[in-house]
N, C-alpha and C positions, 0 to 999 in steps of 0.2 A: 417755355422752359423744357417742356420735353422733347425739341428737336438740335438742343444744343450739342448735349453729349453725341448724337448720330452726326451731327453736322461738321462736328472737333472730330472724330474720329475718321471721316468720309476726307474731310481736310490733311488729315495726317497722310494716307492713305495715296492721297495725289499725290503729295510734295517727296515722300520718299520713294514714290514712284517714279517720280520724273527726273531725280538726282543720285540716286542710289546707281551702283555700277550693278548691281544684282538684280535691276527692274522691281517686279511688283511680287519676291519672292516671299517677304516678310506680313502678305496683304492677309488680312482676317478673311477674305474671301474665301477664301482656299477649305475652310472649315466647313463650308458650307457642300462641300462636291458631291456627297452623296442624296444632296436633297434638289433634284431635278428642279421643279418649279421655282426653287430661289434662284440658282443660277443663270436663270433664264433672262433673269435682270439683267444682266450683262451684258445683256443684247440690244438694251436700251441707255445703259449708263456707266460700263464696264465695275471691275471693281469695286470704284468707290460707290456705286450703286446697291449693291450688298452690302459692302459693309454700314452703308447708311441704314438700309431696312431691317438690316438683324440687331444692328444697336438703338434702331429705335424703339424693336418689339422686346429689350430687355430695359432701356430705358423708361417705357410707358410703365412695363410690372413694375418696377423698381421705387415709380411714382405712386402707381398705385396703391402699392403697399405701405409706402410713409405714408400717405398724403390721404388715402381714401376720399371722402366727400369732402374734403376742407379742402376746397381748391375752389377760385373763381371758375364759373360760368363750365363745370365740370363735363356739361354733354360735350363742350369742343374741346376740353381741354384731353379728354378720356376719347370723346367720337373720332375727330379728325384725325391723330395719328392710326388709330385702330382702320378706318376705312384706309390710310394710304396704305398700311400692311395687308389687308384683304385684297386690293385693288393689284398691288404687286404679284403677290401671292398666286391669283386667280391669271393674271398674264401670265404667268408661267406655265397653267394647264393649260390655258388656252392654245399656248404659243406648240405646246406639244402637243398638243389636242389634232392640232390641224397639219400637219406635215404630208406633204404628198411623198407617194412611194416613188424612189428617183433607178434607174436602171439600175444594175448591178454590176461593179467593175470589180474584177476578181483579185487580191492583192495576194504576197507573200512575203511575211517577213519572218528573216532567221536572225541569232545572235548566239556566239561562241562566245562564255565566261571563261578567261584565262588567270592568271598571275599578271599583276602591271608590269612587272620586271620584265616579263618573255617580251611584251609591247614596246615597253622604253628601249630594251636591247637588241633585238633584232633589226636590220635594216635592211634587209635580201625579199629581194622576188621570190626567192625560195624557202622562205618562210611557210612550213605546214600547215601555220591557218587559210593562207591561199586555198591551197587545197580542199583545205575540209568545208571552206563557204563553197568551193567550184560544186564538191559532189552533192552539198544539201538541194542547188537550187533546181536542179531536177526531178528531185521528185514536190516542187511546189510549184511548176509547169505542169506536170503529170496530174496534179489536183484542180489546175483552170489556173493558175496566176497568171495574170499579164503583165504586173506589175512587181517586181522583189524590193525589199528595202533591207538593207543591210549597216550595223551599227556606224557610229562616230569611231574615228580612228585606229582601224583593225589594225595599223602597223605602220610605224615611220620607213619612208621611201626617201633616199637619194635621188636623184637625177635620171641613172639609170636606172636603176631597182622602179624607181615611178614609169618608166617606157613600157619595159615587161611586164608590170602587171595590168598597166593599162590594157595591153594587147593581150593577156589571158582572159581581162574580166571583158574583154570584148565578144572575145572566142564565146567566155560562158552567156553573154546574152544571145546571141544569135546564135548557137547551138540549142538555146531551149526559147527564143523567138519571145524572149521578155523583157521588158522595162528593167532596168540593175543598175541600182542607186547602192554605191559602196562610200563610207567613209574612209579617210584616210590623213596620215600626217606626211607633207612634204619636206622634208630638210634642204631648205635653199642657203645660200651665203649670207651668212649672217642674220639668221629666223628662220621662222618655221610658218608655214601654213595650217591652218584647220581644212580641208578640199569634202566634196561630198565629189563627186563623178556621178552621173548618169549616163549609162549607154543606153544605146535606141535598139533594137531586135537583128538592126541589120550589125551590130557591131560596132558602130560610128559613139564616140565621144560626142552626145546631145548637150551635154552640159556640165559647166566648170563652178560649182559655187563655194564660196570663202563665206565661212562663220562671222557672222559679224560683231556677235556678243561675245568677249570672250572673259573665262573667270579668272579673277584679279588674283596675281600670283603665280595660280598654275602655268597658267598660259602665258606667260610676261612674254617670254621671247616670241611668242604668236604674232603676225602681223592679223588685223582685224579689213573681213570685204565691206563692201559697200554696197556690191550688185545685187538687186532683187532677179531670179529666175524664173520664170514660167515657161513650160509645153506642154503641147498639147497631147494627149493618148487619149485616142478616142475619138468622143465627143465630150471628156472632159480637158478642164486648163487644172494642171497639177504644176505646185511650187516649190523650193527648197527652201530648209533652215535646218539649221543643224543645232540640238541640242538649247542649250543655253539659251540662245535668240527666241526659243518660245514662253522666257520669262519676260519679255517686252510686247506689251498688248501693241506698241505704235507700227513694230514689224508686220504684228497680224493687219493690223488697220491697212498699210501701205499693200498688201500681196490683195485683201478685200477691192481693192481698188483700181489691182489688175484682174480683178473677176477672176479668182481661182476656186475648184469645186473643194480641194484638200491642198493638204500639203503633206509633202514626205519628210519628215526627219529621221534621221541616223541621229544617235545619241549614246551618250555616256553616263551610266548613275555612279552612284557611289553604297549600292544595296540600302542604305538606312532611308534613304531621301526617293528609293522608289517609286513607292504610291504615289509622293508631295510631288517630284517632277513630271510623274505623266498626268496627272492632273492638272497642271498649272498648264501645261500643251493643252489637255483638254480645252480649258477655259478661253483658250486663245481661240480655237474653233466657234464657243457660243460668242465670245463678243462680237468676232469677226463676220459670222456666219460662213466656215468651210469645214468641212471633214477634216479630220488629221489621223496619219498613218505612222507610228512610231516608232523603232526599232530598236534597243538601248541595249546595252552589254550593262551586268552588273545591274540588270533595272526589271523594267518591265516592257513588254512586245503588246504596245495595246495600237486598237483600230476605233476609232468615236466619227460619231455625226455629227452634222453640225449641231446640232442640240445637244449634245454633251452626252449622248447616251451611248455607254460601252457596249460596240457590237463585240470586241472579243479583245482577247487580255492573258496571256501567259508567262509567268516570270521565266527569266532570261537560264535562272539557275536550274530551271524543271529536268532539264535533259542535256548531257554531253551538247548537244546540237540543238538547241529548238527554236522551234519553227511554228508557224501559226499561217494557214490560209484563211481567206474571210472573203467572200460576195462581197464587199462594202458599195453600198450603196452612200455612194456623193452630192448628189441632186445637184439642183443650180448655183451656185458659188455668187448668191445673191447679198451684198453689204448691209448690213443690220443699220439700225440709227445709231449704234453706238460706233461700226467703222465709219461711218460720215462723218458724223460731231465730233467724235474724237471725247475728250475727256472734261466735254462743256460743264456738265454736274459737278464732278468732282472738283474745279475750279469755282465753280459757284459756291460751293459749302466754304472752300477755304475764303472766299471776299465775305463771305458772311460771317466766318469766325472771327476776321483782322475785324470787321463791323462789332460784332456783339463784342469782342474785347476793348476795342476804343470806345462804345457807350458803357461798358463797363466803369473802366477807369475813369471816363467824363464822370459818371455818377457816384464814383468813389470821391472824387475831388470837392463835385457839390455839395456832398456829404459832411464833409469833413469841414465845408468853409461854413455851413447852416448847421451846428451842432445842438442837434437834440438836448432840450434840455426838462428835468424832472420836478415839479416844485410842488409845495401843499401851496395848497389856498383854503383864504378862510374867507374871501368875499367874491363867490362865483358872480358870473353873467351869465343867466338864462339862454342868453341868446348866443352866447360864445361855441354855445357847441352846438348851433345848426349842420354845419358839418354831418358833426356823430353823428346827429338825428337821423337826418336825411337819409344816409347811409346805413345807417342801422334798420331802418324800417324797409328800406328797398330790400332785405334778408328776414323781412318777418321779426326783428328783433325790434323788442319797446322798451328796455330797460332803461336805455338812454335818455329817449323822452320822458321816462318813468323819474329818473334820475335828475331832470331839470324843472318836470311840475314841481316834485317833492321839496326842492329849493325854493321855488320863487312864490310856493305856498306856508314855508318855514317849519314843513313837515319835517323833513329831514335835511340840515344842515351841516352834520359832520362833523358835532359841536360836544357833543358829550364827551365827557374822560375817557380817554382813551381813541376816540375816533379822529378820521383826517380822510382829506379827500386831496387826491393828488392828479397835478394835468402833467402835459406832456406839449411843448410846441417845439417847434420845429421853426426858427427866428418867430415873425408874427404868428405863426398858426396854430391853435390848436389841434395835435393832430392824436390823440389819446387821453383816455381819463377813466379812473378807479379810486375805490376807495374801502375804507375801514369802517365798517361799524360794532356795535354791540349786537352782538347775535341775537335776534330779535325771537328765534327759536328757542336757545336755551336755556333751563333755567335758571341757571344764574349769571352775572352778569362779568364771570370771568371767559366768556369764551368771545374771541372776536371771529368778525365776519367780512370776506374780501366782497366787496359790491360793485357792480358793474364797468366790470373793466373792459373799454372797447378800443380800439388802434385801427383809424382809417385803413381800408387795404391798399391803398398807394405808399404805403408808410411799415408795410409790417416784414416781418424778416431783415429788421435792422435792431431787435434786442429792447424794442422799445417796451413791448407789454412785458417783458422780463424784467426791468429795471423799475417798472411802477410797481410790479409784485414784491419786487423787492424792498422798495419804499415801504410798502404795507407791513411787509414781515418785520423789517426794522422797528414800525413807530408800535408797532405791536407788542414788542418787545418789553418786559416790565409791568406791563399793564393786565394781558392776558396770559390764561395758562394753554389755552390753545388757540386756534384758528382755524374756519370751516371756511367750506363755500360749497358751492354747486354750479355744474358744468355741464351739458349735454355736448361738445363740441370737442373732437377727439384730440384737435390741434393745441387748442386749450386744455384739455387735462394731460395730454404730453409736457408744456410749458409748467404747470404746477408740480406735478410727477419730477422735473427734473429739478427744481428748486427745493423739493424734498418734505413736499404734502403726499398722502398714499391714499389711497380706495379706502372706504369706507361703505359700510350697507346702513348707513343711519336714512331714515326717510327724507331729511331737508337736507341733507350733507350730501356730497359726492366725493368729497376729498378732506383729510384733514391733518392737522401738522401742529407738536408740542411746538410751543414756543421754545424752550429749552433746547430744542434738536438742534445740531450741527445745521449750517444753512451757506452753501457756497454762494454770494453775492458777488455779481457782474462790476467791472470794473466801473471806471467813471459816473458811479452811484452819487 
């Protein structure tokens, strides 16, 4: 019972991830970004990985609290999910526990916050933000960068307007002998591109990469890439994605695959969605296993490990110009089980859920064709209720067997004015039985008394002990001016509590109820 809700929610979780034009932006993961050790799952089972382990560890309280000790075989019912949350949990320090220290490649990212309007209408080479990215990146040369990363679409470029700047932002890498990743928008004939550029130190166009995610609307007229990028600096393999694309874990999986140590995105926020998009970048680095180096206008300028841990982080709005260097250390651009497998878990919770809803419904059907039915008897069989017995004694309870000596010795038969004893089968079976007596407690002979009422556990949470209580309360009716009973078992005095007996401190009573009182009785009584 307690891995259904984790399991329906892990299920959801896939399926509007795999069809959603927004990836996995909507995922409960994402809640979890400041807690290291959870997200570490995601290294194992992406996403739906978390969001399984955090709804089970609110699903188990949630049981626990209804349900306390009235639960079958309660160590596994209570042990087993609690060990697989420990188990999770405890991967995650380990997984950060153990990280080797990887060299240090020096980055630098800037981002200039504007008006969208100067962006949408400008189209010139001679556009002043040129400029003002050309003077920042020298003094983030001057501090060890080797690498600059500069935002998503600092300015739509024509044809020409795109030559000229190619050939400034060339000037500015090999005048300061750095890696210069600029975003930018192309206006071609009839569409527009998303372009990220990288130049190499010497001034050369290293790389061309087209956004391939793009958002639904804004970007309509956007044609969408297809090419994945990787080169080399250094002794690391660095990738492209711009922005967007690092809401789709399958991108990260695919660049994991070409062994990359990070990835560089240029990006665009929208200031509200800050934190939420460079984190969801984050999380693409722990499932994947790479660093990522982020750049965002309107956002945040963060640098993460592959473990998801922020080596550094500046909003974009800090300063006219700001800038951010960072040592980031990249290590080996090593694929986790979850870049391999890909999104096996989270496919497996959803064939489980289509499973537990089709035995669902199968057991609705069976239900419905074998209907429970409530009757008095006035001439038991002893032996009719080996069942209960049996069942009842493997829980330490004897009332039952207590309940069919007292019968088939003509002790208690259920015969007095006022009393009735009521079964319950299910076509042939006996599968419940209670009853009425005269309160054997009190002194006089207007109080009645509910007597051992049991409901095999294959049989319960179908309303059945609720409808024999209600049998009781009915024949009781007229005869008695009250009704007692006693309960040690929480499940059962929740079920008398809700048909409208209350606590009592009488010494043989644990609950008790005017006859007179208002009493809502369950349908098909």
């Amino acid at each position: 019972m307690v891995f259904v809700y984790p399991a329906l929610l892990a299920a959801f979780d896939t399926i509007v991830a795999a069809v959603s034009r927004d990836g996995t932006i909507a995922s409960l993961a994402y809640s979890q970004m400041t807690a290291l050790p959870v997200i570490q799952i995601a290294a194992l089972a992406g996403t739906p990985g978390i969001v399984f382990v955090v709804t089970l560890f609110g699903a188990l309280v949630a049981i626990a609290w209804h349900r306390r000790s009235d639960i079958d075989k309660s160590w596994l019912a209570y042990g087993l999910p609690s060990v697989l949350i420990v188990v999770a949990v405890a991967y995650g320090f380990v997984r950060l526990a153990h990280t080797a220290t990887p060299s240090a490649t020096p980055v630098g990212l800037v981002a200039i916050d504007r008006d969208a309007s100067a962006t949408t209408n400008s189209v010139g080479a001679d556009d002043p933000v040129w400029a003002a990215y050309a003077a920042a990146v020298p003094s983030l040369a001057q501090h060890g960068a080797k690498v600059v990363v500069l935002p998503e679409k600092i300015a739509p470029l024509d044809r020409a307007a795109a030559e000229r700047v190619r050939a400034r932002l060339g000037r500015v890498a090999s005048d300061n002998a750095v890696y210069l990743l600029a975003g930018v928008t192309l206006l071609e004939s009839g569409h527009q591109e998303n372009r990220a550029w990288l130049f190499a130190p010497t001034g050369e166009l290293s790389a061309d990469y087209a956004k391939h995610h793009l958002i639904p609307g804004l970007e309509a007229s956007f044609r969408p890439g297809s090419e994945f990028v990787v080169r080399s600096v250094g002794t690391n393999a660095l990738g492209l994605a711009i922005c967007k694309d690092m809401d789709f874990p399958a991108l990260g999986r695919r660049y994991a695959a070409l062994g990359v140590d990070a990835l560089l995105v240029p990006a665009w926020d929208f200031d509200r969605d800050a934190w939420m998009h460079a984190r969801m970048a984050v999380l693409r680095g722990v499932e994947s296993g790479f660093a990522v180096v982020r750049s965002a206008r309107q956002g945040l300028l963060t640098v993460s490990d592959r473990h998801g841990r922020i080596v550094a982080v500046t909003a974009s709005g800090s300063a006219p110009v700001a800038s951010l260097t960072v040592h980031a250390g990249f290590g080996a651009g090593t694929p986790t089980v979850y870049a391999r497998l890909g999104d096996v878990f989270g496919w497996f919770c959803v064939i489980a859920s289509v499973a537990a809803l089709l035995a669902s419904l199968r057991g609705r059907r069976f239900r419905r064709g074998k209907t429970v039915t409530i009757e008095r008897v006035r001439d038991l069989q002893p032996e009719s209720l080996a069942a209960l017995i049996a069942e009842s004694e493997q829980h330490g309870l004897r009332f039952v067997r207590r309940l069919a000596d007292e019968w088939a010795a003509g002790v208690n038969r259920f015969d007095r004015p006022g009393e009735a004893l009521f079964v319950a089968r299910d076509g042939e079976q006996l599968v419940g039985v209670g009853g009425l007596n005269i309160d054997p407690y009190a002194a006089t002979g207007n109080v009645g008394r509910v007597r051992h009422l049991y409901v095999l556990a294959a049989h319960r949470r179908r309303g059945i002990g609720e409808r024999i209580t209600a049998k009781i309360i009915a024949a009781a009716r007229g005869r008695f001016e009250n009704l007692c009973l006693r309960t040690s078992n929480p499940a059962a005095a929740r079920l008398y509590e809700r048909l409208g007996f209350r606590r009592t401190d009488d010494a043989d009573c644990t609950h008790v109820m005017r006859i007179d009182a208002q009493v809502a009785v369950p349908p098909h009584i």
